[in-house]
C-alpha positions as CSV (number, residue, x, y, z in Angstrom):
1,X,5.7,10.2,25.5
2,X,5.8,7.1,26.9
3,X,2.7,5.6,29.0
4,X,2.4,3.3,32.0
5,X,0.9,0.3,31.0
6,X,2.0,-1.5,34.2
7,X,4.5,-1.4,36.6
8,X,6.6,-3.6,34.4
9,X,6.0,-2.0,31.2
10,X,5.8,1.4,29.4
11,X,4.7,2.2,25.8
12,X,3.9,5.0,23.6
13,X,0.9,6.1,22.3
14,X,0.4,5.7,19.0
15,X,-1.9,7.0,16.5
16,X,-4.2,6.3,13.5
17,X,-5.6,8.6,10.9
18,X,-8.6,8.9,12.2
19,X,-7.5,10.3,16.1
20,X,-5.3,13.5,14.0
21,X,-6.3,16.2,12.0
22,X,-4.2,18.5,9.2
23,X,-4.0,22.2,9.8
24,X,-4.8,24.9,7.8
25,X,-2.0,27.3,6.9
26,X,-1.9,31.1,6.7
27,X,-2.4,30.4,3.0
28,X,-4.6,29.0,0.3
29,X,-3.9,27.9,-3.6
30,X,-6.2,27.0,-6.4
31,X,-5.9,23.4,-7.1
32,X,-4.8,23.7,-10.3
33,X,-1.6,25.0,-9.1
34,X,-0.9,22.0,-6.9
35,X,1.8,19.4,-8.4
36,X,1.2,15.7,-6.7
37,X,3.6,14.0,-9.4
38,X,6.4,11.8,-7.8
39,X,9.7,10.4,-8.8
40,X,10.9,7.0,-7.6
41,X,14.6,6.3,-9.0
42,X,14.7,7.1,-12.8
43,X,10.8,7.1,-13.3
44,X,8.2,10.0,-13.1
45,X,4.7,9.4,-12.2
46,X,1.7,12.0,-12.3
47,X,-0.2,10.2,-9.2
48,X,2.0,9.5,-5.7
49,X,0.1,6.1,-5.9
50,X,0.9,2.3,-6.0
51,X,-1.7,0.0,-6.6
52,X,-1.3,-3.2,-3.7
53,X,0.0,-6.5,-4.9
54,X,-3.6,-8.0,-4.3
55,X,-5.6,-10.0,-6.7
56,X,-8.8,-8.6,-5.8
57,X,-6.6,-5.6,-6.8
58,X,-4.2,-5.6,-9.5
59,X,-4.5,-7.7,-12.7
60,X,-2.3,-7.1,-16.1
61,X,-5.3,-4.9,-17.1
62,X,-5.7,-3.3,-14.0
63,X,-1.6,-2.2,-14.0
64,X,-2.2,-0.4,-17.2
65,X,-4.9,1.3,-16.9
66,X,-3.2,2.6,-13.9
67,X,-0.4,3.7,-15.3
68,X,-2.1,5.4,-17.7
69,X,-3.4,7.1,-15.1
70,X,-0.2,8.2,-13.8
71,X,0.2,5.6,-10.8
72,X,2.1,2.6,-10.3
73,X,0.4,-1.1,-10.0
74,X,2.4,-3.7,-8.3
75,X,1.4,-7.2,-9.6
76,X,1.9,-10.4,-7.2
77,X,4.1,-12.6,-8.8
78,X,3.2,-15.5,-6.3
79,X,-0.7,-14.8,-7.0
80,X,-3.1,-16.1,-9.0
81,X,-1.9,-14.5,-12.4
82,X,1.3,-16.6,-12.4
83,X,-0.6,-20.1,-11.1
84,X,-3.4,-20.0,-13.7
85,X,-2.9,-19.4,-17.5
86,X,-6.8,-18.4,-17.1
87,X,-7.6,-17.3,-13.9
88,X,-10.9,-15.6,-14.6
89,X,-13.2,-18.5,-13.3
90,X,-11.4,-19.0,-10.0
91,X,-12.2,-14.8,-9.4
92,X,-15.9,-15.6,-10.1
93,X,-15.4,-18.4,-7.8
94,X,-14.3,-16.5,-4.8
95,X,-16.5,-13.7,-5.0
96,X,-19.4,-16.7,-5.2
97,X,-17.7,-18.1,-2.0
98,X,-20.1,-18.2,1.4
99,X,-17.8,-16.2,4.1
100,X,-17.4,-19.5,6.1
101,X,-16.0,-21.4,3.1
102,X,-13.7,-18.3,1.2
103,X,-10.6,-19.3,3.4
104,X,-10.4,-22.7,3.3
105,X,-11.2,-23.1,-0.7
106,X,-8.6,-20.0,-1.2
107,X,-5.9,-22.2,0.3
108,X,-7.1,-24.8,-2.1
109,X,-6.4,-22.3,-5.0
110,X,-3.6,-21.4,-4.1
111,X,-2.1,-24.8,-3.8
112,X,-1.9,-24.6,-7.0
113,X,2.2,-24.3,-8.2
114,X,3.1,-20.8,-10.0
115,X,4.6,-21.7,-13.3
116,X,7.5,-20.2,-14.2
117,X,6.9,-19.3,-17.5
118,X,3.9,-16.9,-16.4
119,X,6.2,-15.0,-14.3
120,X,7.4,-13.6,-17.4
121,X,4.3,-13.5,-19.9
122,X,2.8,-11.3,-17.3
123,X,5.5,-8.6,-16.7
124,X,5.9,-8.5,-20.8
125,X,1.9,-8.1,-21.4
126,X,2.3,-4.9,-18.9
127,X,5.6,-3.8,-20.4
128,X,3.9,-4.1,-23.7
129,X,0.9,-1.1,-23.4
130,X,4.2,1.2,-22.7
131,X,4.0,1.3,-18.7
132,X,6.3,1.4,-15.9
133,X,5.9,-2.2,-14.7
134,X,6.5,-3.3,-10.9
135,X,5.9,-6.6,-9.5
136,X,6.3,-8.2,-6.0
137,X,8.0,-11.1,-4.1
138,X,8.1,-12.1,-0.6
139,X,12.0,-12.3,0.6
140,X,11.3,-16.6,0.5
141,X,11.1,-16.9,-3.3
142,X,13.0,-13.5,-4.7
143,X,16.3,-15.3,-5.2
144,X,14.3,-18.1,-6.5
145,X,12.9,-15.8,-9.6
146,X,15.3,-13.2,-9.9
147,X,16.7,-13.8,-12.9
148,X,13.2,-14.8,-14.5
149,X,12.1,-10.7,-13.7
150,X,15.4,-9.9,-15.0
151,X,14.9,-11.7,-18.5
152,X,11.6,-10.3,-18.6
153,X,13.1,-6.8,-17.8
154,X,10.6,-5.4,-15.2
155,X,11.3,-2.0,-14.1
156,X,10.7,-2.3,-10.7
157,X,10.7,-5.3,-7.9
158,X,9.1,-4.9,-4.7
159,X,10.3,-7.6,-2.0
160,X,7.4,-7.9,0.2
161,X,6.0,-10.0,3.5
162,X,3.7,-9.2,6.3
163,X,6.9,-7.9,8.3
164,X,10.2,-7.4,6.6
165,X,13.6,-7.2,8.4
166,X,16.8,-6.0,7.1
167,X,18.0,-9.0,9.3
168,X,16.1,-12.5,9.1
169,X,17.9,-14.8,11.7
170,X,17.0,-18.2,11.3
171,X,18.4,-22.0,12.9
172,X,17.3,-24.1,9.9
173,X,17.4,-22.3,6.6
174,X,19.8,-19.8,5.0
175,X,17.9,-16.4,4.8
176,X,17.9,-13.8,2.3
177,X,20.6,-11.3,2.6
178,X,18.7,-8.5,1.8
179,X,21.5,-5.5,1.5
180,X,23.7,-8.5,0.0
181,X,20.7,-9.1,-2.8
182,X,19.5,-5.8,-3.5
183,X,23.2,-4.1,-3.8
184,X,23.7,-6.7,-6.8
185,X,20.4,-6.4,-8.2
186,X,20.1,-4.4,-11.1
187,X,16.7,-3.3,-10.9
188,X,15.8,-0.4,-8.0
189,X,13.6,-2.4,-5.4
190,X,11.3,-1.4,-2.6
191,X,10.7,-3.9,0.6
192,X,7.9,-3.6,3.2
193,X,6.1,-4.0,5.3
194,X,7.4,-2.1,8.4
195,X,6.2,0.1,11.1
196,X,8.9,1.2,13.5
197,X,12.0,3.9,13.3
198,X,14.2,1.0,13.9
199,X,13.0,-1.0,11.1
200,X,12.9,1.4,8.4
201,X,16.2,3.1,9.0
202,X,17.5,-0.6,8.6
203,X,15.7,-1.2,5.5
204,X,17.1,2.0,4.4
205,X,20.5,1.1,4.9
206,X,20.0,-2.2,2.6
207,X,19.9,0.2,-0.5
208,X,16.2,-0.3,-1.3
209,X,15.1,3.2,-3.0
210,X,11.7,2.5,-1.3
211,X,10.0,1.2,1.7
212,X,6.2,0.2,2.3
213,X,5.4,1.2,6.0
214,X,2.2,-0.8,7.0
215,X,1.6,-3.9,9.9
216,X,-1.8,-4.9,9.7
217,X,-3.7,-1.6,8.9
218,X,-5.6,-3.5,5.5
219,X,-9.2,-3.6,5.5
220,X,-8.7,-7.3,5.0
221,X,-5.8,-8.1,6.9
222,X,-6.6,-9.9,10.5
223,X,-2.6,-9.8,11.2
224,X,-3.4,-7.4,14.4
225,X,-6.0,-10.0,15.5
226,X,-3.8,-13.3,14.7
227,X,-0.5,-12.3,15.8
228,X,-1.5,-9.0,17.8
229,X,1.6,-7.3,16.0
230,X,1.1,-3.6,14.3
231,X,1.8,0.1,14.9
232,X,-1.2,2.8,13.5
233,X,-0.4,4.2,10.5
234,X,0.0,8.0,11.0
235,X,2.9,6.9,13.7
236,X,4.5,4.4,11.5
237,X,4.7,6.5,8.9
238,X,6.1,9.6,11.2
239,X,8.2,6.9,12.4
240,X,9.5,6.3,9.2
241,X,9.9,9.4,8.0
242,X,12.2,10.8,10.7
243,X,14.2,7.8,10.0
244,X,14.5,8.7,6.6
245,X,15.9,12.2,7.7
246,X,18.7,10.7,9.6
247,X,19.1,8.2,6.6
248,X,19.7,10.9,4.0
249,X,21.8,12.9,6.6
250,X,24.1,10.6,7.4
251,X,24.3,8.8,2.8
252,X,22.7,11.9,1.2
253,X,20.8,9.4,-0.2
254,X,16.6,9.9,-0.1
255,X,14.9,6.9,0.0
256,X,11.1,6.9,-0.5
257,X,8.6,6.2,2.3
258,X,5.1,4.3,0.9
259,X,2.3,4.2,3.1
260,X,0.5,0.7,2.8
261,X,-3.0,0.2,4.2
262,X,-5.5,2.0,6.6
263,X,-6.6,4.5,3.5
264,X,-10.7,4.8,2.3
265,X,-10.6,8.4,1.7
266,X,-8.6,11.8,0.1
267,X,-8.6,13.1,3.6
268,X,-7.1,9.9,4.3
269,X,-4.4,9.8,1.2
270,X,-3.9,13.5,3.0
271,X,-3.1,12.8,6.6
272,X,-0.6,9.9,5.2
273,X,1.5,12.6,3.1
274,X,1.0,15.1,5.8
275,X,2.6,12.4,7.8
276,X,5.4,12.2,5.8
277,X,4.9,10.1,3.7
278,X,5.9,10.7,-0.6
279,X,3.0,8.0,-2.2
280,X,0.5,5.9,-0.5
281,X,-0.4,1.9,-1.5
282,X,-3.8,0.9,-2.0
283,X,-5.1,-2.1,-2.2
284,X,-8.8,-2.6,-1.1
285,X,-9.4,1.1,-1.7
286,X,-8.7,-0.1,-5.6
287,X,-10.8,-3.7,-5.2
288,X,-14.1,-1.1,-5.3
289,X,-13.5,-0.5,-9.1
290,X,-15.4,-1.6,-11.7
291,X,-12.5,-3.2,-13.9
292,X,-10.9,-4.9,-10.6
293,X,-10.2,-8.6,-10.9
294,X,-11.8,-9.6,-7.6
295,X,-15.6,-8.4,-8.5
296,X,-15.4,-6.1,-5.5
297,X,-14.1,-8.7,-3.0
298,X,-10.1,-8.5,-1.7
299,X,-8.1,-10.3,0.4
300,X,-4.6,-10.6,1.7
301,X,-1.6,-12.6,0.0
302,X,-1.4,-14.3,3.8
303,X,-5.2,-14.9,3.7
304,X,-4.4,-18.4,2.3
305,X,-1.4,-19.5,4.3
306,X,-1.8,-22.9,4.5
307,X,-0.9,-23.1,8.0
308,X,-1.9,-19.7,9.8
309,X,-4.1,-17.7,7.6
310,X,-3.4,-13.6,8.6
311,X,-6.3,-12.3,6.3
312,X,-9.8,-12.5,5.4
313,X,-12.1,-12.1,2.0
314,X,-14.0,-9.1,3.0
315,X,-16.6,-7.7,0.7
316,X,-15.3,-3.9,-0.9
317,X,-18.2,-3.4,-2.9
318,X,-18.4,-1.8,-6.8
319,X,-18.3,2.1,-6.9
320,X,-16.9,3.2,-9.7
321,X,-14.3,2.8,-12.6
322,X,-10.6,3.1,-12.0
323,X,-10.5,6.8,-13.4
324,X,-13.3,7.5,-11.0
325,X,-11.6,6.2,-7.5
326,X,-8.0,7.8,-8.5
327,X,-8.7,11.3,-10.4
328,X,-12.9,11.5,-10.4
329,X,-15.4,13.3,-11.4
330,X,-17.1,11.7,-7.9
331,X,-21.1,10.9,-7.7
332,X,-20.7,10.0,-3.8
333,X,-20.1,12.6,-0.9
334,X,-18.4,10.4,1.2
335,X,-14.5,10.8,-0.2
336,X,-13.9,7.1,-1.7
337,X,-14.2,8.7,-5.3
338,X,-11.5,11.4,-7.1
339,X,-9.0,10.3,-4.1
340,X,-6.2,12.4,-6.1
341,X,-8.7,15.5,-6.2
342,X,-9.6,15.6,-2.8
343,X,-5.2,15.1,-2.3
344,X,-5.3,18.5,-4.8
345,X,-8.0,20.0,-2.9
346,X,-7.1,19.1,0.7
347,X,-3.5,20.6,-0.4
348,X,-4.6,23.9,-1.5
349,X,-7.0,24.2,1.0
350,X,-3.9,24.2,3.8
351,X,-1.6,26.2,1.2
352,X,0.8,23.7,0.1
353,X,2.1,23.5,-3.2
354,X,3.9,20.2,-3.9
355,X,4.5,16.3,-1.6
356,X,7.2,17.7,0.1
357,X,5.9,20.8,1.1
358,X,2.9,18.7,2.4
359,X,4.9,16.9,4.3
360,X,5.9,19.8,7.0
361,X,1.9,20.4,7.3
362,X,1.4,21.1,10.5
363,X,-1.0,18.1,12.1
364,X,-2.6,17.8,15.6
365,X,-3.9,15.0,17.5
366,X,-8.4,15.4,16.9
367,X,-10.3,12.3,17.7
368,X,-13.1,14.8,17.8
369,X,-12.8,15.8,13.7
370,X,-14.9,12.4,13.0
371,X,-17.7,13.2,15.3
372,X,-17.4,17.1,16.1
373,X,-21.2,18.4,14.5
374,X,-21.8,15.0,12.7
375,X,-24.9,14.1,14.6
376,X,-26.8,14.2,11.7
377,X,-24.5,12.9,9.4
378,X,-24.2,9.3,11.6
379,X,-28.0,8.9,12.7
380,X,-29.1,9.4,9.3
381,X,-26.5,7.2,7.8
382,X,-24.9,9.6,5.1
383,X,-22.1,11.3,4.4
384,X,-19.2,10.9,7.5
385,X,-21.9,8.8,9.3
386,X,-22.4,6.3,6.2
């Protein structure tokens, strides 16, 4: 529905996960009988889940202890792992950092040039404990070290920038072709970020299997502030998925929607899939674990542009191990711990049995589910109020 917002200009209302609400079916299920695997191209995955291409996030330890998990961690290959042969002290450096000084010394750091032969050493040390690996690049430098990925035979390549187009015009540099690049590649890729029907049906018709549907909704990302571009999440991702239905209509080809950002809770993870969605990213949902590289801080890959920073270091805190945040058991009452559980849970509660079921949930628009009876909850400070 579109909305006056002068007499110049209309828009539509948009929505987060927080202003809708998933509704209960006419049936229940135990959660044992609820499947919440996924399959991306030839590989099969017990968790619908990608760990972010953060280094507060994802670290070659990190990625397999994921995947033995069941999920999917996406390492930056333009991060710190691939400009430091040890980059342990600089992570105890930034989480040491005074929140005035974390930007400026992390574009410091990351002046630093990636060397070329980590690109590979890293992929290899994952491929090595028997994991699917995936690593990302943004669309400047994937034609740069394609062929390095290649050699080092990652499974899976993720092309990703704050905003990715299927078509990059530019008056001083040649861009990347993406269709051009990924119908030649010989790896299945995903690219992101987007957040419009437009956008995604485009990036659908490159040939990517995947797309990451997110502008700005990170916990650490100050894009919406900076460059006041983004679309909520439980729109973009509806967004998307419609234009993956006319996608698959018109190819017969179904390419997988990813939602990136904007996700604390299970009920969160929920609403995404309910969306439409078929696996959510997470990135500073994942920083709160134990075993995380960043000590319980994240930040953004643009939070050390060198020219116009689009992130900050925000603090994520320590609440558990790895196996804790993704599949439990949980200690807190607040649904940052078993996030696959509560998916489980949340899905037999409403009576579907599998993603794609989940996604025809039936959802309504509920600003007042975070606040309906919750008096005590918020002036006490626990629970929904904490």
């Amino acid at each position: 529905m579109e909305v006056e917002i002068g007499i110049g200009k209309s828009g539509r209302r948009a929505y987060g996960f927080d202003d809708i609400a998933i509704v209960p079916s006419r049936r229940t299920r135990d959660p044992e009988d609820i499947d919440v695997t996924w399959e991306l191209d030839a590989f099969h995955f017990d968790l619908p889940l990608m760990a972010a291409a953060m280094d507060g996030v994802t670290s070659p330890t990190t990625a397999i202890r994921t995947g033995e998990l069941g999920g999917l961690s996406c390492l930056s290959l333009e991060g710190l792992w691939t400009r430091y042969e040890d980059p342990e002290p600089l992570f105890e450096e930034i989480a040491s950092l005074e929140p005035d000084k974390a930007t400026r010394r992390l574009q410091e750091i990351y002046a630093e040039p990636i060397k070329e032969e980590l690109i590979g050493a890293r992929i290899q040390e994952i491929k090595a404990a028997g994991v699917t690996t995936c690593a990302s690049l943004t669309p400047q430098r994937v034609e740069r070290y394609a062929k390095l990925v290649l050699d080092a035979e990652l499974d899976v390549l993720v092309i990703q920038g704050t905003v990715v187009s299927a078509e990059h015009v530019s008056k001083t540099t040649e861009p990347l072709n993406l269709k051009k690049f990924i119908r030649e590649f010989e790896l299945p890729i995903i690219v992101g970020g987007c957040a419009s029907y437009s956008t995604a049906l485009h990036l659908m018709r490159t040939g990517a299997v995947g797309i990451l549907v997110g502008v700005g909704p990170g916990y650490q990302c100050t894009t919406r502030g900076v460059l006041g571009v983004g679309v909520p999440q439980a729109t973009a991702i509806a967004d998307a998925a419609g234009a993956r239905i006319r996608h698959l209509d018109e190819t017969g080809v179904y390419v997988h929607v990813i939602a990136d950002g904007g996700m604390r809770t299970g009920g969160d993870i929920a609403k995404a899939i309910a969306c439409g969605a078929d696996a959510v990213m997470l990135g500073t949902t994942l920083a709160g674990a134990y075993e995380a590289p960043g000590r319980g801080f994240n930040w953004g890959m643009s939070t050390f542009h060198p020219d116009l920073p689009r992130g900050t270091r925000v603090h994520a805190g320590q609440r558990g191990t790895l196996d804790e945040i993704l599949v439990g058991p949980a200690h807190e009452n607040d649904g940052t711990l078993n996030l696959f559980g509560a998916l489980r849970t949340s899905m037999a509660t409403t009576g579907y049995e599998s993603v794609k079921e989940f996604q025809k949930a039936e959802v309504m628009v509920a600003p007042a589910l975070q606040t309906e009876g919750k008096s005590l909850q918020r002036s006490q400070g626990v629970g929904m109020g904490h």
